[in-house]
N, C-alpha and C positions, 0 to 999 in steps of 0.2 A: 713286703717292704713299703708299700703304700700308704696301710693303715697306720705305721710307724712310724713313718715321714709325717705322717699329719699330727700325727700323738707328738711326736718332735716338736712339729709347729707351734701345736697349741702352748708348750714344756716352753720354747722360746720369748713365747709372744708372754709370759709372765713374769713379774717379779718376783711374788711371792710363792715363798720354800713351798708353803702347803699347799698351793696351787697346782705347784708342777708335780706332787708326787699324786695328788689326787688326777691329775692326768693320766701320769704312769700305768696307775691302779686298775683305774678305769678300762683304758687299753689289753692289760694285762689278763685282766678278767677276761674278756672276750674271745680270749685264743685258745685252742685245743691246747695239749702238752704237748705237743712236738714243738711248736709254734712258740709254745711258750720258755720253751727253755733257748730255742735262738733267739728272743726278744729282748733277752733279762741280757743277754750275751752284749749285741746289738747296742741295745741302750745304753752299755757301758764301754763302748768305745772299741768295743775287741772282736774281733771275729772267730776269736778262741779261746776256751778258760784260761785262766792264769796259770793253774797245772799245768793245762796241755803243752807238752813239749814241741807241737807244732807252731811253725811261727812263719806267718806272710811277709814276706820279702815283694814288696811292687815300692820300685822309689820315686820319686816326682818330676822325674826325667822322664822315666818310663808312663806313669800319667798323662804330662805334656805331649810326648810321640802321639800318646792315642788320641788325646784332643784333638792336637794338630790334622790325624787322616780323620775321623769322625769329622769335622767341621770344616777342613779347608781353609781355616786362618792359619798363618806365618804367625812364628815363634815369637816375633818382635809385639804384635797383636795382643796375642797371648798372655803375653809378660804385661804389657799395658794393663788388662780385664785383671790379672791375680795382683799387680800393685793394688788396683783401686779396689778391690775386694778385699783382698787379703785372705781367703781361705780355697784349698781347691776344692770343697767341694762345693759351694757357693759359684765358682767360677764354672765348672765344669755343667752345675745346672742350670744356669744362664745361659751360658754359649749353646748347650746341646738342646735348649727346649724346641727351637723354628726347626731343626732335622732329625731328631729323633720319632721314631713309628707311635712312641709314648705308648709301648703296653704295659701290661699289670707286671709285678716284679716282689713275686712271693719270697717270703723267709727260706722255704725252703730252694729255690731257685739260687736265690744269693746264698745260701750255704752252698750250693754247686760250687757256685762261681769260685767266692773262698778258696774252696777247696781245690781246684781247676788250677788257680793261680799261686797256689802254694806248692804243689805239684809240679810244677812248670820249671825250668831250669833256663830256657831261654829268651831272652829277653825281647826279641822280636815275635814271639808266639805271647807273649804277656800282652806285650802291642797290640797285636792283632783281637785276641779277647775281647780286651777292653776296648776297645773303637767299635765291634759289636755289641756291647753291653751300651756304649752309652748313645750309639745311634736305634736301640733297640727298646729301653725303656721309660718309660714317663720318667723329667727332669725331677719333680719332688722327689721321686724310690732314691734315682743317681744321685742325688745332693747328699742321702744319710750311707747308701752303698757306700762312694768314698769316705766320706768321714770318718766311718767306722773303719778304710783301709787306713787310715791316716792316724785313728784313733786319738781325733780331736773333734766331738760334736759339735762344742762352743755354742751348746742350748743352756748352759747352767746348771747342768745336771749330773752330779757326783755318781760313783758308784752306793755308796752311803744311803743319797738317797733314792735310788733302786732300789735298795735292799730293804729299806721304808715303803717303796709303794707295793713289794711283792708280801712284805707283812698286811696291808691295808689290803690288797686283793683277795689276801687268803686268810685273813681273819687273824693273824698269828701276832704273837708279840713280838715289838719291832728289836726288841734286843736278844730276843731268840733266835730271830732271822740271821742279824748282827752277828751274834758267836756264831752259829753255824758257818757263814759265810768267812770268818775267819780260821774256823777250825778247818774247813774243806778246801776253802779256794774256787771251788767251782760254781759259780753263781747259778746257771744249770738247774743241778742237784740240788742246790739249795733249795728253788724256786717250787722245784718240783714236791720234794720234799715237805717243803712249809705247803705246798697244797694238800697233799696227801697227811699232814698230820705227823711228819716222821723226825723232823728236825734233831730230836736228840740219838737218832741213827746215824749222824753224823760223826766222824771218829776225827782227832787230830791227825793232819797231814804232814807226817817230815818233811823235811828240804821243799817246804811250800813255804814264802815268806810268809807271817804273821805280822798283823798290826800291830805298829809299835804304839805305846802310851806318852803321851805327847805333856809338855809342861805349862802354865801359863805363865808367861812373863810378867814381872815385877820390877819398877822403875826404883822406886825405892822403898830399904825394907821394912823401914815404919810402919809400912802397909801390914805386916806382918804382926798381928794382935796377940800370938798366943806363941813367941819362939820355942817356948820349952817342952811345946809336942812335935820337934821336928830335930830330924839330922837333916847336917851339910855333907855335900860331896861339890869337886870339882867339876867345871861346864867343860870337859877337853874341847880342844881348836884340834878336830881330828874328824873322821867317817862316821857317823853313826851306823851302826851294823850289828846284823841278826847272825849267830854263829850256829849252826844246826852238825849234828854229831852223832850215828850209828854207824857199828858196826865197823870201825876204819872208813866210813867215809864220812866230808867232813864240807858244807857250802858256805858259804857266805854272801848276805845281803844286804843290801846300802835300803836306808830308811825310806827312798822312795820304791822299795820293795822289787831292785834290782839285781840281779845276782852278781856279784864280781869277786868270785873264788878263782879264777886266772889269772885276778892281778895280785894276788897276794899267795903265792905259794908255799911261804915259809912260813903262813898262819898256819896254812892248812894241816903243816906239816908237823907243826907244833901241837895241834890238836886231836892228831890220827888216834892217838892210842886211849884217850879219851874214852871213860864210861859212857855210854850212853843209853837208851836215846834221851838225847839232851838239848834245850833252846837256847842259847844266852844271850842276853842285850851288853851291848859295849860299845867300846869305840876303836875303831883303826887310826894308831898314833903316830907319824912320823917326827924330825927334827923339827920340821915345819910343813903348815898346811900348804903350800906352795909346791914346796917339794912332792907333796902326799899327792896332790893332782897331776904330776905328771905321770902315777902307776895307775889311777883310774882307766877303767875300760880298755885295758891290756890283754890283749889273749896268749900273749906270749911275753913271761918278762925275765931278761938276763940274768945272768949271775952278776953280770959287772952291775946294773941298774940294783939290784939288789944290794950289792953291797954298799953303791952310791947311797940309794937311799933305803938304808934298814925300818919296818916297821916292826911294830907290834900291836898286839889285841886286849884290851883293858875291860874284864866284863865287871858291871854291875848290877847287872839282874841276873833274874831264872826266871825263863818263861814252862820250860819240859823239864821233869827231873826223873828219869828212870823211866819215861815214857807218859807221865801224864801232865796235862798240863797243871801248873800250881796259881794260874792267876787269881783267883780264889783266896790264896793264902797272905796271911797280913806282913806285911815290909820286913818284920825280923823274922819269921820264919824261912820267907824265901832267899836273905840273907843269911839264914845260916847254913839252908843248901850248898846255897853258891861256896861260902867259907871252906864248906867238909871236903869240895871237889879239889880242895889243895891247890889251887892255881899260883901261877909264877906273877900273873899281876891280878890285881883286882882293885876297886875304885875304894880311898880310905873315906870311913863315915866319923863324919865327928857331931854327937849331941849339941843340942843348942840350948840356951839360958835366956841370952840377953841380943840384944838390938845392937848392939860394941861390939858381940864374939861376933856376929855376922859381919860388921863391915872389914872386922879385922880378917876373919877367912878369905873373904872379897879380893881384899886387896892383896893376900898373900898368895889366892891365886890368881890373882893377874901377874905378880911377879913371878910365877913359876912358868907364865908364858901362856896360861889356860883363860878361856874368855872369860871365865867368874865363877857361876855358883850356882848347883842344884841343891836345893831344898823339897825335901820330901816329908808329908806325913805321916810319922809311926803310927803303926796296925795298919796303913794304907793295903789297897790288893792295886792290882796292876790291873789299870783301866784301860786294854787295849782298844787301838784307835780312836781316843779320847785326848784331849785336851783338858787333860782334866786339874781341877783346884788342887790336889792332892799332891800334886807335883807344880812346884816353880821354880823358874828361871832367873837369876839374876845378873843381867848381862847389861850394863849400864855402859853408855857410848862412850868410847876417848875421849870423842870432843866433836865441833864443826868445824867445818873450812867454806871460807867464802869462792866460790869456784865461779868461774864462766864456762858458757857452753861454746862445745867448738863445733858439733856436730850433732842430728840427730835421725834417729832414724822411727820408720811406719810401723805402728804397731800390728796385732793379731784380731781376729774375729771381732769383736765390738769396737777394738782403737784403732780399726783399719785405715780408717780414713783421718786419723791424726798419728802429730811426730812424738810417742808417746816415751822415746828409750831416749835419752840423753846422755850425750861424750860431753865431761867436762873438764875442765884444765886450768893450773896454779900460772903462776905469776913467775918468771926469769927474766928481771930486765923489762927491754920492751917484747918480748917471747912468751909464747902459751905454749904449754909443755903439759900434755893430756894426763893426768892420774885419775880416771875410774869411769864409769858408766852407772847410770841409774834409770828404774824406770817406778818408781812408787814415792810416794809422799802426796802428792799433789793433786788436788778433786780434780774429777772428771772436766769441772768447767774450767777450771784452771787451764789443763792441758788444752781445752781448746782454743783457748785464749792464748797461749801459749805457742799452740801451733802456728797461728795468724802470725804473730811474732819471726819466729823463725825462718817461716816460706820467704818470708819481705826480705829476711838475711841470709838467704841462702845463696852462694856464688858457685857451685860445683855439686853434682848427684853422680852417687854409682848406684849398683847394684841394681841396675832397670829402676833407678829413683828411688830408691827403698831408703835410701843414707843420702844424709844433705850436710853438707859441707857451710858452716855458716859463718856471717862474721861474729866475731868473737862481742856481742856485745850484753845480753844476757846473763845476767849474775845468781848465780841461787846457794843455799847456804844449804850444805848436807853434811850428815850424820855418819859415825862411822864407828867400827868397832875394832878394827884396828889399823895397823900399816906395816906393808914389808915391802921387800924388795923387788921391785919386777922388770925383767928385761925387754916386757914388751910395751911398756907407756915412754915415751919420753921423757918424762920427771924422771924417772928409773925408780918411780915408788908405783904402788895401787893401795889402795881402801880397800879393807876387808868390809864387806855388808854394806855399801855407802846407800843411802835412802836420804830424798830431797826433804828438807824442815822448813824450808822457804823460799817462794819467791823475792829474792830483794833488791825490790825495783829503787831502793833509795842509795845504792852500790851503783858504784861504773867499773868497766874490767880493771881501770888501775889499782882500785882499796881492795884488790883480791888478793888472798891468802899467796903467800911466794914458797919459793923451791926453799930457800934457806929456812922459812918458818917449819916446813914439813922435815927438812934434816930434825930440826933442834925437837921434835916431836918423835923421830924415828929413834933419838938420843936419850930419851924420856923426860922430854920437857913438858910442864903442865899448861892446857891452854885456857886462855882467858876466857869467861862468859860475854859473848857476842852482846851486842848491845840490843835494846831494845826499841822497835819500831812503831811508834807512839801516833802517828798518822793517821787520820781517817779512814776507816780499814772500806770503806766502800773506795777510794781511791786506792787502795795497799792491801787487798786479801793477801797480806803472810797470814802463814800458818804457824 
């Protein structure tokens, strides 16, 4: 864990992509295969394949305890060091460098430990472990140890590209590495694999999420030169999810390649008898996405919840058909698999001509309540884990609302030390009445320019200072894709997707958007094009 910490370091201490994966690389070469297969693990944040059904349970309470006997500072302390940090395992190698024995803290040791802690059922034997692990090993091992409990590195370094430096180690092509690693799951095996030359040994793994193929987004579709090589489909305001099917048994996984087959029973149930083995890409649709979030992350859900709120599963791909994969195969092919499977719903494609038939679908589905428009390439194959031109998105904003900030709170690993999440809020009267949170739009120096701003207007902190209660005097103009109902903002609305578009310092909280403007918008009224800020922009960086 030593040599890894530094290879870490080094992954940190750059900006550049190619840099850190020839770090990676680097490293990677130098380690036997035992070694090498918990690195590749390790480097990507996990202490265990993604397969593997074993899964670490240590929570940040239980971390804290063991700081707290490992070091002898009080909790109050503590909380102090992980505000102004903001990561534990940053904090944890600070505090514990002046008492720890600082020995060596091999891969294969920390797989013990993993394992030791996985094993463990009670929580004050967790405690205890760990306050000998972190009074017992050099601070650099402890800083990537937790991390990887945490399965938050915050060096910059994707699983992606892992799977890039273990093709550069081993000579192998990086989009060989790429399928394998999606076909298997186990980075491990891959690694090992692409050493040894065997990669196409690699077999598709069921009920292992696969990477889904990502779209690029399109503001407007003029951009779009050649419409008459493409179909439209609807963008659903639903789950994106991977539906896996053998045998009567039947998973399901949300796009960030999580499984949530508990909260959706009556998918499942819908699917059982389903040919398979089968992949399909789709969406989980409720009444509304509002609704749909309150069945997320369910391990147990009612009859009554179900009936409250009914879903269902909308596929538009084949990733498996009959057990292999088809990603290979070009967009009408694998559309007429899907078609033959008989399904009760599936996504309607419609040819495209003209730069008119598109805005028209557009807008007809935003009226049907869907956020807009996929556009796909015909003969396209299915670029998983890509982002690719082949597929775009046309999801063009409601509108903006002039907002103020009421509140803000500290960010993670690099915006540790600025207020980088922003609570903002409409206009009632002389009343601020919070609809939505953001924390993206705005450069790096913005934000810290920003933060200076807000500390001078902050009159109240919780959360050990994590959240600053401000005065309302800060204006910024944000983006949104849509708006529904919510009972937990005071407006009684929220922003779907809201992301900051500017600073506008030439606003005071009175000329901000009001609670009546956001009704007559909830009502489907059109909003006006915000005005333009003509000022000196070294005096006024909007964006």
């Amino acid at each position: 864990m030593d040599a890894l910490a530094h290879a870490a370091e080094r992954v940190a201490a750059t900006n550049s992509r190619r840099e850190k994966i020839a770090h990676v690389a680097s490293y990677l070469q130098s380690l036997n295969d035992a070694d090498l297969a918990r690195a590749v693990l390790y480097l990507s944040g996990r202490p265990f394949p993604s397969t593997d059904p074993r899964k670490l349970s240590v929570g940040y309470a239980t971390m804290r305890a063991a700081l707290a006997a490992a070091t002898g500072w009080d909790a109050e302390t503590l909380a102090l060091c992980y505000r102004e940090v903001g990561d534990s395992g940053e904090t944890i190698s600070h505090l514990c460098r002046p008492i720890t024995n600082a020995e060596p803290l091999s891969l294969q040791q920390a797989e013990t430990h993993f394992e030791t802690l996985r094993k463990t059922r009670l929580t004050q034997v967790k405690v205890d472990l760990l306050t000998s692990i972190f009074q017992t090993h050099a601070a650099p091992a402890l800083k990537f140890f937790v991390k990887t409990i945490t399965g938050n590195l915050r060096i910059g370094l994707q699983e992606k590209m892992v799977e890039e430096a273990i093709a550069q180690a081993t000579s192998q092509p990086a989009d060989a590495v790429r399928a394998a690693n999606n076909r298997g799951g186990n980075l491990s095996v891959v690694a090992l694999s692409a050493r040894a030359n065997t990669l196409e040994s690699i077999v598709a793994t069921l009920f292992h999420p696969l990477d889904f193929m990502l779209a690029q987004p399109i503001d407007e579709t003029k951009e779009l030169a050649d419409p008459e090589n493409w179909v439209a489909e609807d963008k659903y305001d639903g789950i994106r999810s991977q539906l896996h099917v053998a045998n009567g048994k039947v998973k399901l996984f949300t796009r960030g390649l999580e499984e949530t087959t508990d909260a959706f029973p009556e998918i499942i149930l819908a699917f059982t008898n389903l040919p398979g083995p089968l992949i399909l890409d789709g969406e989980i649709l409720a009444t509304s996405f509002q609704l749909l979030q309150q069945r997320l992350a369910r391990k147990k859900v009612s009859a009554k919840m179900m009936a409250e709120i009914p879903v269902h599963f909308v596929a538009y791909d084949i990733l498996m058909h009959q057990g292999e994969l088809v990603f290979d195969r070009p967009l009408e092919h694998r559309r007429q698999l899907l078609d033959n499977l008989g399904l009760v719903r599936t996504s309607q494609q419609t040819p495209l001509q003209t730069h008119a038939q598109i805005e028209a679908l557009f807008n007809e589905a935003r009226a049907r309540g869907n956020e807009g428009l996929m556009l796909k390439r015909r003969g396209s194959l299915y670029e998983s884990g890509k982002r690719a031109a082949n597929w775009l998105k046309v999801k063009k904003p409601l509108g903006t609302l002039d907002v103020v900030v009421t509140a803000a709170e500290q960010g993670h690993g690099r915006r540790a030390g600025v207020l980088s999440d922003v609570t903002f809020a409409i206009r009632d009267g002389d009343k601020y009445l919070n609809i939505g949170k953001a924390y993206t739009g705005l450069t790096d120096a913005e934000i810290k320019e920003l933060t200076k701003v807000l500390r001078a207007l902050t009159i109240e902190k919780f959360a050990g200072g994590r959240v600053q209660i401000v005065r309302p005097e800060v204006v910024l103009e944000v983006a949104f894709d849509g708006l529904q109902k919510s009972p937990r903002h005071k407006s009684g609305y929220a922003l779907r997707f809201p992301r900051i578009v500017r600073w506008r310092r030439d606003k005071r909280p009175e000329d901000i958007d009001t609670l009546a403007r956001v009704h007559q918008i909830s009502l489907g009224a059109v909003l006006p094009e915000k005005s333009v800020i003509t000022e000196n922009p070294e005096e006024n960086p909007a964006k």
